[in-house]
VEXDREN-2710 file (C-alpha; in Angstrom, 1 decimal):
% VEXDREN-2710
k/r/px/py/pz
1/UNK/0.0/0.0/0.0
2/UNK/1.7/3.3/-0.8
3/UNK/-2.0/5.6/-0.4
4/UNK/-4.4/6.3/2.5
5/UNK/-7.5/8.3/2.5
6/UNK/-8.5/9.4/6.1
7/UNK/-11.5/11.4/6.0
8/UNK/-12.0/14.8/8.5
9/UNK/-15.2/15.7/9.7
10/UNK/-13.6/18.9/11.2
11/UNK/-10.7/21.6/10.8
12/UNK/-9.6/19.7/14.5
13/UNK/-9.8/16.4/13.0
14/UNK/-7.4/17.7/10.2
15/UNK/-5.3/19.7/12.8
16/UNK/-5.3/16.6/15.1
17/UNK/-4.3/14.4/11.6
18/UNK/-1.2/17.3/11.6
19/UNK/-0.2/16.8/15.7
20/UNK/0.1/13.1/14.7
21/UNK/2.7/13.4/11.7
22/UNK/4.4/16.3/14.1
23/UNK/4.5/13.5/17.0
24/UNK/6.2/11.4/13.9
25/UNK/8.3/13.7/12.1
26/UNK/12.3/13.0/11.8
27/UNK/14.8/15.6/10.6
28/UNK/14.6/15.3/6.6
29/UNK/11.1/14.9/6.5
30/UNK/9.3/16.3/3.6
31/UNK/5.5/16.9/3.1
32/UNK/4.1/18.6/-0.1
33/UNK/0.6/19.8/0.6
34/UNK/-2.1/20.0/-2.1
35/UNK/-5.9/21.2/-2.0
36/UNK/-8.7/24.2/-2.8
37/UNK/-8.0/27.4/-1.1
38/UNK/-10.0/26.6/2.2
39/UNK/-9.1/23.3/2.4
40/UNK/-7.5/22.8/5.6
41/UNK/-4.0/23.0/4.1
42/UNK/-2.5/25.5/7.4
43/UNK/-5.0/24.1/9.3
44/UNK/-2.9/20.9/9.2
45/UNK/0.3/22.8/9.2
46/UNK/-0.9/24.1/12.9
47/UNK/-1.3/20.9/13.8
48/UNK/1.8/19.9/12.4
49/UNK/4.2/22.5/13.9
50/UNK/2.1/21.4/17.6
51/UNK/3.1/18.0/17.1
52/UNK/6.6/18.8/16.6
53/UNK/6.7/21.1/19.7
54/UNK/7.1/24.3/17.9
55/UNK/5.7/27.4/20.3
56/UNK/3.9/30.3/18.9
57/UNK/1.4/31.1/16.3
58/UNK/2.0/29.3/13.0
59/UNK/0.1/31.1/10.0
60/UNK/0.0/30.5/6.1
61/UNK/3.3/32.2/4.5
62/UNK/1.5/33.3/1.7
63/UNK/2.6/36.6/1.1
64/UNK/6.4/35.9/2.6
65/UNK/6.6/32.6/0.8
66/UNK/8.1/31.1/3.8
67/UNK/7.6/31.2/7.9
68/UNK/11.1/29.2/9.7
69/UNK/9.8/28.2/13.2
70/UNK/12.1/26.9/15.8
71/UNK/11.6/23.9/17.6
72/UNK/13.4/20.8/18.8
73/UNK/13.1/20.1/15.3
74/UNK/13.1/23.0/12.8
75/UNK/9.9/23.7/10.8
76/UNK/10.0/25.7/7.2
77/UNK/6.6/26.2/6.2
78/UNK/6.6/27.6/2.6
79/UNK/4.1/28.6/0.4
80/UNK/4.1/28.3/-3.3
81/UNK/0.8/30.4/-4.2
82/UNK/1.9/33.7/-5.1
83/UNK/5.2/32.4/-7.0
84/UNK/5.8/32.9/-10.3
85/UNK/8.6/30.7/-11.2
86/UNK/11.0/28.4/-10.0
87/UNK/13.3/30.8/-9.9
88/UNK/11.5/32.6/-6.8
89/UNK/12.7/30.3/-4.6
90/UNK/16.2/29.9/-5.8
91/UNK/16.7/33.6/-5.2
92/UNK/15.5/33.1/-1.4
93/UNK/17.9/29.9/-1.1
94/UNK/15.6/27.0/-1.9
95/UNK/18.3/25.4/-1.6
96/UNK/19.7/25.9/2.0
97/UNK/16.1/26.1/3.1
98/UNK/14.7/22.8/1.1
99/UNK/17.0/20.8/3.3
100/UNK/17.0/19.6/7.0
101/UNK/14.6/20.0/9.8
102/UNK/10.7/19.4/8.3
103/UNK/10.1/21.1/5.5
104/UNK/6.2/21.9/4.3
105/UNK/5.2/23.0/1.1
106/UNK/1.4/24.7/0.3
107/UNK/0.7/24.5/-3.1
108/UNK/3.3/21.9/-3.8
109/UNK/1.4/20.7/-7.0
110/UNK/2.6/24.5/-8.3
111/UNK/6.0/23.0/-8.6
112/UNK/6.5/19.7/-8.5
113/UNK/10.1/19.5/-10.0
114/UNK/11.2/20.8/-7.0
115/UNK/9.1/17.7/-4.4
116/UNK/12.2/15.4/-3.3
117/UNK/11.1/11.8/-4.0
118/UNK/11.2/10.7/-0.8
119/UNK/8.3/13.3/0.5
120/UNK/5.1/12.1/1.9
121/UNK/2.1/13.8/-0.3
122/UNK/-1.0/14.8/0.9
123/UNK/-4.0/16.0/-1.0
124/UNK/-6.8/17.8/1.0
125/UNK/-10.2/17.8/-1.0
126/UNK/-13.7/19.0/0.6
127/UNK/-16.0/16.8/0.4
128/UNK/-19.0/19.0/2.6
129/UNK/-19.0/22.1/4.2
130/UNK/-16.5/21.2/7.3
131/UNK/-16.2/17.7/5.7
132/UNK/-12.5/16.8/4.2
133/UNK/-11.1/13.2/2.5
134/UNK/-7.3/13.7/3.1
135/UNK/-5.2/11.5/0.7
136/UNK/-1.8/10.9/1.8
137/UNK/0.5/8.9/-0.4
138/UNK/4.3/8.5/-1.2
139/UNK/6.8/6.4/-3.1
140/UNK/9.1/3.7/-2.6
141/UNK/11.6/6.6/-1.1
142/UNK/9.8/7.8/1.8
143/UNK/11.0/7.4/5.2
144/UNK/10.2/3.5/6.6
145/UNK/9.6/4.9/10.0
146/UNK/6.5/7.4/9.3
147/UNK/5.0/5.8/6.4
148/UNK/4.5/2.4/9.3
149/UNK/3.2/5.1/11.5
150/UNK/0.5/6.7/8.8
151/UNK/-0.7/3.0/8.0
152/UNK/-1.9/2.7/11.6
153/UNK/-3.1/5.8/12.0
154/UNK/-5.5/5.1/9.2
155/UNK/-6.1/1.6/10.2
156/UNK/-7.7/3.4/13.2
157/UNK/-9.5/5.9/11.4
END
């Protein structure tokens, strides 16, 4: 199995699906985030940066393309919306900042050339008004560790 679909009935289901890969997450890991705008994309992201033990308010980098949080593990949350190009994020340092600690991408589907093979995917579509079906898939170089921990997650959801 390299795809699970958990469904969210609630932007705290999707936050608490975000504390759980936080819990999880290893230095290196990689998640490329996809959905509608109002999807639950940050809403995850919150949950996410929880998990990991980051303090503080964590909001969508939208307009500064990335947010670095500190943590025991670092966070980089970027944002791919407003980019034109490739080229955007080479002249921030994509490449000093796509590296190490957890890095999160919004809007990943924007560029994918630049999604590491070894990321863990996840696809955020409404299904209802609060309702979400989050699909979360990966290929044959994601980490061993967290893609055992996702498959029980959804075995219990």
């Amino acid at each position: 199995m390299s795809e699970v679909v958990i469904p969210s009935k609630s932007e705290k289901e999707t936050m608490n699906l975000g504390r759980f890969f936080g819990k999880h997450a290893m230095d290196g890991l990689f998640i490329a985030l996809t959905g509608d705008l109002g999807a639950g994309k940050t809403h995850f992201v919150q949950g996410l940066a929880e998990g990991m033990g980051v303090q503080g308010v964590v909001g969508s980098p939208t307009f500064t393309i990335m947010n670095y949080y500190d943590g025991p593990t670092p966070l980089k949350h970027f944002d791919f919306y407003r980019l034109h190009s490739e080229d955007d994020l080479w002249n921030i340092g994509w490449e000093e900042y796509g590296e190490g600690g957890v890095v999160v991408v919004e809007w990943a589907d924007m560029f994918p050339s630049l999604i590491p093979e070894e990321s863990i995917q996840i696809e955020i579509t409404l299904s209802g008004e609060t309702e979400r079906n989050i699909r979360i898939h990966w290929g044959e170089r994601a980490p061993e560790e967290i893609i055992k921990e996702i498959k029980e997650y959804a075995a219990c959801h």
